[in-house]
PDB file as gemmi writes it, atoms N, CA and C in Angstrom:
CRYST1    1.000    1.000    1.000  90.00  90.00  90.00 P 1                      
ATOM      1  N   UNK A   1     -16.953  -6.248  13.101  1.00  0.00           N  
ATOM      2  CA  UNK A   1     -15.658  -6.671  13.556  1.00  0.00           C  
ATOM      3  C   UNK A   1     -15.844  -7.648  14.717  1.00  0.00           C  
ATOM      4  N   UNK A   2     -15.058  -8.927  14.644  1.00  0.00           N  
ATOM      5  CA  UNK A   2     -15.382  -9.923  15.619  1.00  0.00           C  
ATOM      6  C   UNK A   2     -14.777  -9.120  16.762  1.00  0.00           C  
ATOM      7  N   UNK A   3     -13.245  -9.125  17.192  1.00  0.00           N  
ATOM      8  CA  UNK A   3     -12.852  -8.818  18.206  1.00  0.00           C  
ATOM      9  C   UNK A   3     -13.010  -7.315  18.632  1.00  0.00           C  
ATOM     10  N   UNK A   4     -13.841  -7.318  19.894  1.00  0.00           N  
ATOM     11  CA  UNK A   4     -14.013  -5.881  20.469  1.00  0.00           C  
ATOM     12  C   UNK A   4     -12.608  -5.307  20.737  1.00  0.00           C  
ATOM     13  N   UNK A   5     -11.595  -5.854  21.158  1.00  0.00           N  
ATOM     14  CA  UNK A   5     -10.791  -4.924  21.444  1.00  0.00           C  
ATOM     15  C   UNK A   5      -9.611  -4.254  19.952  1.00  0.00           C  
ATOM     16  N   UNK A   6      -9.752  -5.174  19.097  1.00  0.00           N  
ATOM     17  CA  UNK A   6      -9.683  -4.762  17.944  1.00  0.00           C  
ATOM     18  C   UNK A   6     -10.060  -3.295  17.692  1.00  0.00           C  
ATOM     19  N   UNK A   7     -11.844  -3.757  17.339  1.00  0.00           N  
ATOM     20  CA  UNK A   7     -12.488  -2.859  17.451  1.00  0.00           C  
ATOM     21  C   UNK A   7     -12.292  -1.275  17.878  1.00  0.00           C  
ATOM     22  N   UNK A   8     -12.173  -0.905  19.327  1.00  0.00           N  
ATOM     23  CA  UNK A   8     -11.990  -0.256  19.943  1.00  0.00           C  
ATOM     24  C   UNK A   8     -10.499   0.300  19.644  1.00  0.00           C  
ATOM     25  N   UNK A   9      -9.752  -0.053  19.278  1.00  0.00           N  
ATOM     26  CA  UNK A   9      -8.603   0.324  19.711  1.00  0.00           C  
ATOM     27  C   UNK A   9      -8.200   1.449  17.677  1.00  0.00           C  
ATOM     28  N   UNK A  10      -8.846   0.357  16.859  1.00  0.00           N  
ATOM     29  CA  UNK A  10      -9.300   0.899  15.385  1.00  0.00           C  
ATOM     30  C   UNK A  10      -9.359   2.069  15.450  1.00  0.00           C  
ATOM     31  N   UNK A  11     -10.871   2.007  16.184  1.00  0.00           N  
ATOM     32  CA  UNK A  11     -12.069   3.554  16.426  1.00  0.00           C  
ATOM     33  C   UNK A  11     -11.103   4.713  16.915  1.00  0.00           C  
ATOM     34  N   UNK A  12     -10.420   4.366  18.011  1.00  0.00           N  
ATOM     35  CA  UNK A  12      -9.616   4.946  18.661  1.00  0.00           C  
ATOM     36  C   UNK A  12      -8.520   5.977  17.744  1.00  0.00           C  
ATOM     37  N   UNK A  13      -7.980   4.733  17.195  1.00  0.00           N  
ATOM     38  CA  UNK A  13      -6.374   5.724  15.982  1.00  0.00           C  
ATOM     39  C   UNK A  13      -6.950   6.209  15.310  1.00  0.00           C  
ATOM     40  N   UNK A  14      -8.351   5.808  14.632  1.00  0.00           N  
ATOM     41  CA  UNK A  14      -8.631   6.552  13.525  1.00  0.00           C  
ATOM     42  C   UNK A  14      -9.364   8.051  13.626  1.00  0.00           C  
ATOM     43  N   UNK A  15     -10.293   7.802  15.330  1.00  0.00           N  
ATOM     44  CA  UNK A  15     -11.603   8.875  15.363  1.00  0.00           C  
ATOM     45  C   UNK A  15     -10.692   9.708  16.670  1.00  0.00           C  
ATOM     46  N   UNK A  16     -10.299   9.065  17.648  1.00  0.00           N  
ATOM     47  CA  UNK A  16      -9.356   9.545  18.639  1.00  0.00           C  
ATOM     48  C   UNK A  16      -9.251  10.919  19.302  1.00  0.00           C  
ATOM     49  N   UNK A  17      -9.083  11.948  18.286  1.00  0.00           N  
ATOM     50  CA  UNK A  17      -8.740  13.388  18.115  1.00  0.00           C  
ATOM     51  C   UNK A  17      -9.914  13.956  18.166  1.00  0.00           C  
ATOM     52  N   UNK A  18     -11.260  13.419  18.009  1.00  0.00           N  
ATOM     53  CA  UNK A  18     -12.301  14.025  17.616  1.00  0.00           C  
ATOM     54  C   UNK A  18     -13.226  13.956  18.803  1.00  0.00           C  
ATOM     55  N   UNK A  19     -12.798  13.444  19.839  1.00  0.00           N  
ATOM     56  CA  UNK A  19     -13.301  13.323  21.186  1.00  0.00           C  
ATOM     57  C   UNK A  19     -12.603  14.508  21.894  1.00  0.00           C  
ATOM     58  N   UNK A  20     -13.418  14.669  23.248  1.00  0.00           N  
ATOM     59  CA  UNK A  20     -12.810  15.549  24.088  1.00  0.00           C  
ATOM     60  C   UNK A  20     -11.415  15.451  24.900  1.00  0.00           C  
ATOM     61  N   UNK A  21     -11.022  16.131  25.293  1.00  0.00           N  
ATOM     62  CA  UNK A  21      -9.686  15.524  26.057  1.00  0.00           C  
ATOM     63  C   UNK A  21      -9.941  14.680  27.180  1.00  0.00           C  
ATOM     64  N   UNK A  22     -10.807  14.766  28.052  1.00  0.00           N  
ATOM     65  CA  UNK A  22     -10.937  14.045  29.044  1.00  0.00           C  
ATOM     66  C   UNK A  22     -11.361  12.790  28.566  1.00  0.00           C  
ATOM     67  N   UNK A  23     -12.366  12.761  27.760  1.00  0.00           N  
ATOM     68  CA  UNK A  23     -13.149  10.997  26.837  1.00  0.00           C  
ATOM     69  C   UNK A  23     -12.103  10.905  26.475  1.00  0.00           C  
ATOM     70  N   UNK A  24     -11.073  11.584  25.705  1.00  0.00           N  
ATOM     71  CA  UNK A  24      -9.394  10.493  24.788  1.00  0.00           C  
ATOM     72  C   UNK A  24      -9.101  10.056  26.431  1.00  0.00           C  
ATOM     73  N   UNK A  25      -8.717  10.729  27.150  1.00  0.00           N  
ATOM     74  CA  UNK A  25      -7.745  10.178  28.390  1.00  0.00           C  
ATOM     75  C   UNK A  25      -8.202   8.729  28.859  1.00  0.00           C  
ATOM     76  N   UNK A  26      -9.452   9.100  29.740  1.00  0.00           N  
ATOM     77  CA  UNK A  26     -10.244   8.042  30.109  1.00  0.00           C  
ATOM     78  C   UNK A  26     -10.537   6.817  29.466  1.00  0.00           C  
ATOM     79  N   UNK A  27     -10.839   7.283  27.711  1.00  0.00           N  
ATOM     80  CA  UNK A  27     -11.014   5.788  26.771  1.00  0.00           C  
ATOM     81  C   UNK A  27      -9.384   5.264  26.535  1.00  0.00           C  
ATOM     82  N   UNK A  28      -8.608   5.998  26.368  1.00  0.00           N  
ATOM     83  CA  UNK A  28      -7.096   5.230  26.329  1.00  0.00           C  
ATOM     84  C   UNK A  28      -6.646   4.655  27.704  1.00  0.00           C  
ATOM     85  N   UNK A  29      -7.055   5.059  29.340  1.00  0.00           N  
ATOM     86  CA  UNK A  29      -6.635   4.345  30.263  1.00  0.00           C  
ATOM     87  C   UNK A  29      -7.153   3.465  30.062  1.00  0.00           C  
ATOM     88  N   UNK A  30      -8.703   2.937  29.838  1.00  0.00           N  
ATOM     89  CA  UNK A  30      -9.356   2.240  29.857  1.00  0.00           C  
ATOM     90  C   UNK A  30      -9.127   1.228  29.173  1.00  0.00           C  
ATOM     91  N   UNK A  31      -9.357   1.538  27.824  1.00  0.00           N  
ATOM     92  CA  UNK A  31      -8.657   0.418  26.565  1.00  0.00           C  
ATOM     93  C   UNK A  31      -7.522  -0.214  26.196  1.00  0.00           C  
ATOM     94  N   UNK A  32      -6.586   0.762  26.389  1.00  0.00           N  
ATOM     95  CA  UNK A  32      -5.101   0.878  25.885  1.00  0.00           C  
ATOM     96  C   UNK A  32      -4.266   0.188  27.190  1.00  0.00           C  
ATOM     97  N   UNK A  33      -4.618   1.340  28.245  1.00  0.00           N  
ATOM     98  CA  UNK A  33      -3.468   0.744  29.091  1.00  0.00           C  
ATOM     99  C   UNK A  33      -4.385  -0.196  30.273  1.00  0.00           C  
ATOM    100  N   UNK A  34      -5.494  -0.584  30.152  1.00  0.00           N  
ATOM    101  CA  UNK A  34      -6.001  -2.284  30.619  1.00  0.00           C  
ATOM    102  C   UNK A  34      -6.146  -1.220  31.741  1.00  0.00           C  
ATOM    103  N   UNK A  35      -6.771   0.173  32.494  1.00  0.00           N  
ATOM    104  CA  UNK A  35      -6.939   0.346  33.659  1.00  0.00           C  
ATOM    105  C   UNK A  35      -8.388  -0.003  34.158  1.00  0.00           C  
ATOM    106  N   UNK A  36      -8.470  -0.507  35.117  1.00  0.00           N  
ATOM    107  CA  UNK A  36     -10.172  -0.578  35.905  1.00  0.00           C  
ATOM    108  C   UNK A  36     -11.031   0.896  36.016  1.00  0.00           C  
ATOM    109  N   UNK A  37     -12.336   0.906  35.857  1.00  0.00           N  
ATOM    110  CA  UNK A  37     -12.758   2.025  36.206  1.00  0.00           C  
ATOM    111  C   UNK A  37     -12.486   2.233  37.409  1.00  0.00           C  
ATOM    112  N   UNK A  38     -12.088   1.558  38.474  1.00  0.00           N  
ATOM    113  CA  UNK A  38     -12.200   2.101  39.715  1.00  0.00           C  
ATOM    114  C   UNK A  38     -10.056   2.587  39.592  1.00  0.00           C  
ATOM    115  N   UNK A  39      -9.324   2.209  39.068  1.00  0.00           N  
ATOM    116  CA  UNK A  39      -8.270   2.980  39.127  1.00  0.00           C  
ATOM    117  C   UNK A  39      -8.159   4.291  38.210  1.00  0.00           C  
ATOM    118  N   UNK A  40      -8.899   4.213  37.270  1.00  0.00           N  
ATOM    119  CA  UNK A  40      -9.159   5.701  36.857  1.00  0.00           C  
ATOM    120  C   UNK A  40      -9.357   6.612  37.967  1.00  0.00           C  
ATOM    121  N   UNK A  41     -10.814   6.176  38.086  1.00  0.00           N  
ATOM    122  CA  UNK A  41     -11.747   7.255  39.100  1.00  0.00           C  
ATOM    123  C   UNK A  41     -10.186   7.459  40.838  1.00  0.00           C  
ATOM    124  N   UNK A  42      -9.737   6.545  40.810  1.00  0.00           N  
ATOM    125  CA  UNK A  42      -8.788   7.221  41.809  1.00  0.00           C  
ATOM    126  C   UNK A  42      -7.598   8.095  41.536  1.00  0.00           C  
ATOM    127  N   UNK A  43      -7.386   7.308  39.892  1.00  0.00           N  
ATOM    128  CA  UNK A  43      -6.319   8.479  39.341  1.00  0.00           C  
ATOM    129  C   UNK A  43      -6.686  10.109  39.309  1.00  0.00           C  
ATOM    130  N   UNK A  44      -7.730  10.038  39.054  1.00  0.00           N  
ATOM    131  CA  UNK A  44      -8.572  11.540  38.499  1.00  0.00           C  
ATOM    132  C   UNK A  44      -8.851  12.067  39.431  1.00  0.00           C  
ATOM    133  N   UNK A  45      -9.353  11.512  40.622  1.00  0.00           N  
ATOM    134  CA  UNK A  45     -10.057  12.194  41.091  1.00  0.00           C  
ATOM    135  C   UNK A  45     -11.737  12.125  41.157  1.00  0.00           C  
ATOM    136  N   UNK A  46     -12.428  11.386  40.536  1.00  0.00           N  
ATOM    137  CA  UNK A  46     -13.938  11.735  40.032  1.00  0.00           C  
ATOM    138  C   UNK A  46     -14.365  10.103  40.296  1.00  0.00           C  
ATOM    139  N   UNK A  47     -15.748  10.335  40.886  1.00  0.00           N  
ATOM    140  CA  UNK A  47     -16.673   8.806  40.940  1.00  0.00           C  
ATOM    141  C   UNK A  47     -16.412   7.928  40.062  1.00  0.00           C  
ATOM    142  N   UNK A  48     -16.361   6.766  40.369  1.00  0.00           N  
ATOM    143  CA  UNK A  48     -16.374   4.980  39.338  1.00  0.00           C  
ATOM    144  C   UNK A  48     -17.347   5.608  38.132  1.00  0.00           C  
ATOM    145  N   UNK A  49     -18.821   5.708  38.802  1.00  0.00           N  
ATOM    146  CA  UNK A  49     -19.498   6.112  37.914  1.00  0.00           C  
ATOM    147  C   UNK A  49     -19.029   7.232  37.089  1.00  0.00           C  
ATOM    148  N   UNK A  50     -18.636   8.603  37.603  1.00  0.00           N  
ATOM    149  CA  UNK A  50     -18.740   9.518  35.927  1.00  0.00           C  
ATOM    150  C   UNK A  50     -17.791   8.946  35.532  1.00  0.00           C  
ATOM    151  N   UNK A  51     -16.938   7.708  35.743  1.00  0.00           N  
ATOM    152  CA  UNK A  51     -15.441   7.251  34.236  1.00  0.00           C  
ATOM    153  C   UNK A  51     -16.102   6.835  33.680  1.00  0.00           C  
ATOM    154  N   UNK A  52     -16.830   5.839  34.360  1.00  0.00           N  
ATOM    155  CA  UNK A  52     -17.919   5.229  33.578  1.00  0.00           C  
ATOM    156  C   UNK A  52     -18.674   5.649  31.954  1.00  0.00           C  
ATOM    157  N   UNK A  53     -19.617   6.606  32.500  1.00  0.00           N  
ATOM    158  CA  UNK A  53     -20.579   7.772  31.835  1.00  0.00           C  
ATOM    159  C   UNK A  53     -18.983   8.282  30.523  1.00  0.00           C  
ATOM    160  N   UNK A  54     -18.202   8.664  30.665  1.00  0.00           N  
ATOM    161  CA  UNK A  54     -17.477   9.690  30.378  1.00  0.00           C  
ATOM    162  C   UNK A  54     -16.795   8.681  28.697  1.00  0.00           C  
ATOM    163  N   UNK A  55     -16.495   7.339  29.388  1.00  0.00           N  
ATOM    164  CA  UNK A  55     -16.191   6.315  28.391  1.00  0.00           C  
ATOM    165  C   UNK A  55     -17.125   6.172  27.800  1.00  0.00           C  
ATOM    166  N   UNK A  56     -18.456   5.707  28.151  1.00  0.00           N  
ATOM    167  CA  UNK A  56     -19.638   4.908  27.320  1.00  0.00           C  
ATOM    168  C   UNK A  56     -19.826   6.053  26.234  1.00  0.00           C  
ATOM    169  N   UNK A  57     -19.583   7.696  26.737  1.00  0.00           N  
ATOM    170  CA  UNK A  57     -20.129   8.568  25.843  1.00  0.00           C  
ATOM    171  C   UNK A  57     -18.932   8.661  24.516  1.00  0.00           C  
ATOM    172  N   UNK A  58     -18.131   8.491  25.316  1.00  0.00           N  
ATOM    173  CA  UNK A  58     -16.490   8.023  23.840  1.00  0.00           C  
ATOM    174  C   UNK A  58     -17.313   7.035  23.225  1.00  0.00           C  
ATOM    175  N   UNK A  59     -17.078   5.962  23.554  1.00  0.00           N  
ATOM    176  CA  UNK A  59     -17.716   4.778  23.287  1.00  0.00           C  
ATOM    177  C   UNK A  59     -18.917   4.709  21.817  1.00  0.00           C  
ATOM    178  N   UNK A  60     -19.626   5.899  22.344  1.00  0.00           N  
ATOM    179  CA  UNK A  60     -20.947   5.922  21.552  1.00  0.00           C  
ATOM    180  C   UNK A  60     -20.518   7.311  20.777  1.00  0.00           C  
ATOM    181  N   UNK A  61     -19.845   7.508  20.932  1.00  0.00           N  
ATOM    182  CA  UNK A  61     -18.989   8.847  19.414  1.00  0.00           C  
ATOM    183  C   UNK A  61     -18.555   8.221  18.564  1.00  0.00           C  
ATOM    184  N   UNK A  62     -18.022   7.453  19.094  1.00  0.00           N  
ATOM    185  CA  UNK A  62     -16.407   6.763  17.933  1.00  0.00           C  
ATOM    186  C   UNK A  62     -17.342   5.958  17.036  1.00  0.00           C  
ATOM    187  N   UNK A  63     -18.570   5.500  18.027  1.00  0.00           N  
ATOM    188  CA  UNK A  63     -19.421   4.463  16.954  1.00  0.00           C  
ATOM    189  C   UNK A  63     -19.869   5.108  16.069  1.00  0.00           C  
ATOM    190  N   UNK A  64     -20.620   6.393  16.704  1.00  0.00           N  
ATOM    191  CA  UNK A  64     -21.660   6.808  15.543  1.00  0.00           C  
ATOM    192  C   UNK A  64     -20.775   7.366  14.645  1.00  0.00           C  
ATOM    193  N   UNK A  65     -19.623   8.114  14.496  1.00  0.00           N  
ATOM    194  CA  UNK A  65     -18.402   8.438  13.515  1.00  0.00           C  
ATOM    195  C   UNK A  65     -18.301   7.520  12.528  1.00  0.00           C  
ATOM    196  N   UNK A  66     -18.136   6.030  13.205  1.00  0.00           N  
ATOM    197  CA  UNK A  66     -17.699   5.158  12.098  1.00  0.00           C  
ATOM    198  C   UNK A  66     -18.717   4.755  11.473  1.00  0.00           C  
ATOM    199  N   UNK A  67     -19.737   4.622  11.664  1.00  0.00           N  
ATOM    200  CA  UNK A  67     -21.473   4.363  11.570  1.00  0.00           C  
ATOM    201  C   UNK A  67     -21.417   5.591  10.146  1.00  0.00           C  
ATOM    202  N   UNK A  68     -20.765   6.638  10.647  1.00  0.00           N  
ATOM    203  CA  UNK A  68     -21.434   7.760   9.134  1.00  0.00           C  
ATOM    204  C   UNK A  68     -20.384   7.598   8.346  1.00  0.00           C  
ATOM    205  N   UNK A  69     -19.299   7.426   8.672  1.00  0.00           N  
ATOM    206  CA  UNK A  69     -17.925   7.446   7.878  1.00  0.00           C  
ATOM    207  C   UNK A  69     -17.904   6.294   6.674  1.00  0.00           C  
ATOM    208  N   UNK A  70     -17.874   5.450   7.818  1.00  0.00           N  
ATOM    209  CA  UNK A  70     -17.173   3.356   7.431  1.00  0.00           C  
ATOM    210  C   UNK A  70     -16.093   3.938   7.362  1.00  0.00           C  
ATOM    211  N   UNK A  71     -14.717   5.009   7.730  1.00  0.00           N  
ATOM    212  CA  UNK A  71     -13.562   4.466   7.286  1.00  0.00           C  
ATOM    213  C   UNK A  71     -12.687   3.404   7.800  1.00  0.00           C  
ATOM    214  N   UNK A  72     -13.233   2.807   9.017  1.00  0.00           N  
ATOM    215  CA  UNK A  72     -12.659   1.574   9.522  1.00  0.00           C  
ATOM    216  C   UNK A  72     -12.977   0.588   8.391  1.00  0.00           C  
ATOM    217  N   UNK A  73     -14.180   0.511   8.339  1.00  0.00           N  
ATOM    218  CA  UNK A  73     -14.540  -0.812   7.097  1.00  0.00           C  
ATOM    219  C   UNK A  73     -13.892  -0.721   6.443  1.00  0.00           C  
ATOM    220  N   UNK A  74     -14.132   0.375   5.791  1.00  0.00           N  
ATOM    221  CA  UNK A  74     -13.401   0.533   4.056  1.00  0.00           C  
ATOM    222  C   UNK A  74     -11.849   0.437   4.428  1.00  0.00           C  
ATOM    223  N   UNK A  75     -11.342   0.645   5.292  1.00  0.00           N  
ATOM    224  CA  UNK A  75     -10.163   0.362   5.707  1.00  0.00           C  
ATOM    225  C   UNK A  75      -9.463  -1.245   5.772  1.00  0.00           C  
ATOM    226  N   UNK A  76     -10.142  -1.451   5.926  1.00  0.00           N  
ATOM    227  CA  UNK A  76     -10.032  -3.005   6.410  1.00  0.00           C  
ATOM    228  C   UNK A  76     -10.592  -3.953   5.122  1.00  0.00           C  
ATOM    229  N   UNK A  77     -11.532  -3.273   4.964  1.00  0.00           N  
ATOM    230  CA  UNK A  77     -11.647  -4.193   2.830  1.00  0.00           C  
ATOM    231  C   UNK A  77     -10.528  -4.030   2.487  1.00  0.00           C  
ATOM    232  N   UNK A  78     -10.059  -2.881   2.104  1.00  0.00           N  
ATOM    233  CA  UNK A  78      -8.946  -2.260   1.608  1.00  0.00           C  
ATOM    234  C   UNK A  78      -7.791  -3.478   2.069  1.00  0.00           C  
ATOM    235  N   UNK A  79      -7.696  -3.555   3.288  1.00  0.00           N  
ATOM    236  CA  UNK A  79      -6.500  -4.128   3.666  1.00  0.00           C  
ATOM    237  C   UNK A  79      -6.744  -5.597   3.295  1.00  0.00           C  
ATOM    238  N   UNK A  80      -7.652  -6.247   2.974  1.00  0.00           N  
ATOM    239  CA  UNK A  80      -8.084  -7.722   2.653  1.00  0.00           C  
ATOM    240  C   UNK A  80      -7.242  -7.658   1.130  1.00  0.00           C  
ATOM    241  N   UNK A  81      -8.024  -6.417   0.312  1.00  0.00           N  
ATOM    242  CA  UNK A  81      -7.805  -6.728  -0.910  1.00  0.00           C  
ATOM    243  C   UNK A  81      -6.355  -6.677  -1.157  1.00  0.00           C  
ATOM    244  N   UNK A  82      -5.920  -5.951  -0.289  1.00  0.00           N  
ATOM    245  CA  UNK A  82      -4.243  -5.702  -0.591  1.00  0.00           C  
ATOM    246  C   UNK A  82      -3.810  -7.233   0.190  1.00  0.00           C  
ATOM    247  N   UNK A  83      -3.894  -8.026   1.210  1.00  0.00           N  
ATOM    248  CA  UNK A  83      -3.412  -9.716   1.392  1.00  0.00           C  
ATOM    249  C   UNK A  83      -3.823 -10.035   0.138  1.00  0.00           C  
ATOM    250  N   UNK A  84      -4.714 -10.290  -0.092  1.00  0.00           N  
ATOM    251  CA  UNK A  84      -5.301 -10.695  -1.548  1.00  0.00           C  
ATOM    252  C   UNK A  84      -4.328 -10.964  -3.006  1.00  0.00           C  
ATOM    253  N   UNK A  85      -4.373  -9.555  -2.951  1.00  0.00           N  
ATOM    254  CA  UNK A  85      -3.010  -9.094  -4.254  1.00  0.00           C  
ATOM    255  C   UNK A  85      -1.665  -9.987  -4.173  1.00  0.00           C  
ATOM    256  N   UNK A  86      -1.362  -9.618  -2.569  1.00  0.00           N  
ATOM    257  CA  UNK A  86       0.108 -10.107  -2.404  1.00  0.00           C  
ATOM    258  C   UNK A  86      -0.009 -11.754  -2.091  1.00  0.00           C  
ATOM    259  N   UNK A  87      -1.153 -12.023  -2.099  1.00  0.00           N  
ATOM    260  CA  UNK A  87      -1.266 -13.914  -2.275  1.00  0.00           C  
ATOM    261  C   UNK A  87      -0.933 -14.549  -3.414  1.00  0.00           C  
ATOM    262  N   UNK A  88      -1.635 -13.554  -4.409  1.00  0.00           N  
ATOM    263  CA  UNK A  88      -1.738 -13.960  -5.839  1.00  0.00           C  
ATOM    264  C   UNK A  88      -0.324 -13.448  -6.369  1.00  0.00           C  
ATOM    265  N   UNK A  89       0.104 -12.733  -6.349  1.00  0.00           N  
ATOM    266  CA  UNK A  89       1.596 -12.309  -6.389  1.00  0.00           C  
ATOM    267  C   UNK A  89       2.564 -13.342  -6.142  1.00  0.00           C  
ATOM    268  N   UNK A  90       2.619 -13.865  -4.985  1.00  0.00           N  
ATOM    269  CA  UNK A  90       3.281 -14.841  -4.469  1.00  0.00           C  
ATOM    270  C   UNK A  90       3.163 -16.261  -5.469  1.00  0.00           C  
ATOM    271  N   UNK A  91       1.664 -16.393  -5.650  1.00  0.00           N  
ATOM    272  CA  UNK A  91       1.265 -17.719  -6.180  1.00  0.00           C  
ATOM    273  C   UNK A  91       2.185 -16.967  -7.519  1.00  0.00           C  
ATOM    274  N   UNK A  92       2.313 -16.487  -8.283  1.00  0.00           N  
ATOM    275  CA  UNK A  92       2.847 -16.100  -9.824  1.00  0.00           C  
ATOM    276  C   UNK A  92       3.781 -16.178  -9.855  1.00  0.00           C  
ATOM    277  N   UNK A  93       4.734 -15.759  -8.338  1.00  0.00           N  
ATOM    278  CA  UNK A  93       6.179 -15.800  -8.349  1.00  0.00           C  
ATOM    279  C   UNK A  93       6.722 -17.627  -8.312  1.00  0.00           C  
ATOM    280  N   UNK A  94       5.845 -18.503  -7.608  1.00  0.00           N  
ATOM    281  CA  UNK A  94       5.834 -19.760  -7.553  1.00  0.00           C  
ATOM    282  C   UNK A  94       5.622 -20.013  -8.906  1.00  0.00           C  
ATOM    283  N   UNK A  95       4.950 -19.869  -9.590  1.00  0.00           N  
ATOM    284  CA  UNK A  95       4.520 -20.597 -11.610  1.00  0.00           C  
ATOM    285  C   UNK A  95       5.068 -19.765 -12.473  1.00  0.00           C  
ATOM    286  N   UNK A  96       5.925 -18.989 -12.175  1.00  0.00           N  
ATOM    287  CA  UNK A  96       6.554 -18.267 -13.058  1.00  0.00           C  
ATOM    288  C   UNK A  96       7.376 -18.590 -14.102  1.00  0.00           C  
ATOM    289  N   UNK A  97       6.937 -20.562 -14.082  1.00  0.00           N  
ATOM    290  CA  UNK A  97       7.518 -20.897 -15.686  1.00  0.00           C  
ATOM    291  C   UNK A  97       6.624 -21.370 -16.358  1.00  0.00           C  
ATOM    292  N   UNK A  98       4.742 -21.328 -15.949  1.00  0.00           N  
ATOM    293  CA  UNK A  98       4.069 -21.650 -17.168  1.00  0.00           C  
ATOM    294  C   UNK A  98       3.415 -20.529 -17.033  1.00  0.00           C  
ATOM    295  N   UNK A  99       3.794 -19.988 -18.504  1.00  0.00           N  
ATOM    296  CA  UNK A  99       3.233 -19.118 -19.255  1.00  0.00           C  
ATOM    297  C   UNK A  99       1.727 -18.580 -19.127  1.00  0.00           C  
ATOM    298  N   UNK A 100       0.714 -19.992 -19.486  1.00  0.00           N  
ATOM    299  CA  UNK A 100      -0.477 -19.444 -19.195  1.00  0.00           C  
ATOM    300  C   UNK A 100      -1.185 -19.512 -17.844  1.00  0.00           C  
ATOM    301  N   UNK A 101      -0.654 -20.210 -16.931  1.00  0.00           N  
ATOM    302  CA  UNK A 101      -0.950 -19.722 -15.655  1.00  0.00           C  
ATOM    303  C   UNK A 101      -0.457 -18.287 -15.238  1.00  0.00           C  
ATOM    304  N   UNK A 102       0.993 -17.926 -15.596  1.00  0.00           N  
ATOM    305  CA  UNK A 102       1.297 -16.954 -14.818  1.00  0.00           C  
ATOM    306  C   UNK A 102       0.442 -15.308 -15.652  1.00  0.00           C  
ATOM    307  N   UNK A 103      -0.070 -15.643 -17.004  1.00  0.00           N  
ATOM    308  CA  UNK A 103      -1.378 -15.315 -17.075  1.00  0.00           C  
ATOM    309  C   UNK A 103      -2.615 -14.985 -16.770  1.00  0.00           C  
ATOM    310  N   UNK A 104      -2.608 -16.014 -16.433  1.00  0.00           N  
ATOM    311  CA  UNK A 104      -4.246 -15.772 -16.037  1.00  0.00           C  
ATOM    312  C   UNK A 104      -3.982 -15.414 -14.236  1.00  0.00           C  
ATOM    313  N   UNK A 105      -2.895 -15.414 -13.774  1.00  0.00           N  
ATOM    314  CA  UNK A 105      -3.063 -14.804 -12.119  1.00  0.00           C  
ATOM    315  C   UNK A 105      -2.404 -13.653 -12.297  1.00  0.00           C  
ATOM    316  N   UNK A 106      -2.075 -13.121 -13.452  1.00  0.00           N  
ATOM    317  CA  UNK A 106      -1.629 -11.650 -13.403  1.00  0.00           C  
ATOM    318  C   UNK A 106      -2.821 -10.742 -13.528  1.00  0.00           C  
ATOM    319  N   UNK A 107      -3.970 -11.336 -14.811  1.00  0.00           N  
ATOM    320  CA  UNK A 107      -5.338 -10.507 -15.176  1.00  0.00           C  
ATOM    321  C   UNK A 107      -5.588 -10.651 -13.626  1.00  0.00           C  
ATOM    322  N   UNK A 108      -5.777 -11.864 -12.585  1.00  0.00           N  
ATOM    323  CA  UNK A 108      -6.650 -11.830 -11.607  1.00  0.00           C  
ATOM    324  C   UNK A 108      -5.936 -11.152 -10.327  1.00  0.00           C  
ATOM    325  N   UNK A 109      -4.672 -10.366 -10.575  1.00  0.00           N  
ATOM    326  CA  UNK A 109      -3.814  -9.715  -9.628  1.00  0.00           C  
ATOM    327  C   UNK A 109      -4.180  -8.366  -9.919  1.00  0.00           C  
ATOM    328  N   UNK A 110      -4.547  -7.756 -10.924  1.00  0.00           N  
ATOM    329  CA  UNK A 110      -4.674  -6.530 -11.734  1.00  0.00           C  
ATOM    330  C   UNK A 110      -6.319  -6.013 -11.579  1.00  0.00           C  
ATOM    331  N   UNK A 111      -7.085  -7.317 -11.528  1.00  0.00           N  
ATOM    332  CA  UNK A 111      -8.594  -7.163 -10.726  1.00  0.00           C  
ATOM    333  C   UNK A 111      -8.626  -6.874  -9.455  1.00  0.00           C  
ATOM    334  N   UNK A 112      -8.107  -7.310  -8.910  1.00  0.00           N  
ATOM    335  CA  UNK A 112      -7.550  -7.268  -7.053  1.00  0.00           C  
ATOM    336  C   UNK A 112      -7.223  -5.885  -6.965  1.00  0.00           C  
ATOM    337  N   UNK A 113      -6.058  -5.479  -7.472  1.00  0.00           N  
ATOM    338  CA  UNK A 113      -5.315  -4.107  -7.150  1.00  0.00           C  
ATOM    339  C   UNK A 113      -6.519  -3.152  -7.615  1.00  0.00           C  
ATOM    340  N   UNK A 114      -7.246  -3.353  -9.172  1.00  0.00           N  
ATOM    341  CA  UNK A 114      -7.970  -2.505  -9.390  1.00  0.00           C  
ATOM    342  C   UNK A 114      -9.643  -1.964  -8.389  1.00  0.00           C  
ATOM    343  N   UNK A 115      -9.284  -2.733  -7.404  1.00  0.00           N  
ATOM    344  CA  UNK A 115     -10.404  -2.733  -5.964  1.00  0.00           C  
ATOM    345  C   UNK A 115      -9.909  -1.765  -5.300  1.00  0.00           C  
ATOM    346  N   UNK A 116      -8.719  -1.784  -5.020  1.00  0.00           N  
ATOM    347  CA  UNK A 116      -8.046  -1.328  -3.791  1.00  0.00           C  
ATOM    348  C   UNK A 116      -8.421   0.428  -4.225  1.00  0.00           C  
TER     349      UNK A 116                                                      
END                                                                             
């Protein structure tokens, strides 16, 4: 995934729940609501450093999750192939008065969906 905060925020909705309560808190101030480690660590209570430590270890869950899973990937193919479909859809609804075009992008709409 090009964009990290993409990224992160993915890992997050999808793996989220599967972290501890304090790693969800800390990785959602962090990510979500744009806080500095040093306004954490004053929100909480606790050193720059352990927000630090406490994120990187979210950080390196959510990865290795998606690392065994892929359901972000496969998520996101998924979601290509479905633009995909609804491109070719569109293009059919545009030629929908020659016959053998709107043909041959229905077989190649029906390949598409049959991915998904």
């Amino acid at each position: 995934m090009e964009d990290e905060t993409l990224r992160n925020t993915m890992l997050f909705d999808f793996f989220g729940e599967l972290l501890t309560e304090k790693q969800r808190e800390y990785y959602d101030l962090y990510h979500n609501d744009d806080l500095s480690l040093s306004e954490i660590s004053e929100r909480t209570g606790i050193s720059r450093q352990g927000v630090h430590d406490i994120i990187s270890r979210a950080d390196k869950s959510l990865s290795e999750i998606e690392q065994k899973t892929g359901v972000v990937g496969k998520w996101l193919e998924t979601r290509a192939e479905l633009e995909a479909a609804e491109s070719i859809a569109r293009k059919l609804y545009e030629l929908s008065e020659n016959n053998e075009e709107i043909a041959e992008l229905s077989k190649e709409l029906l390949a598409t969906l049959r991915k998904v």
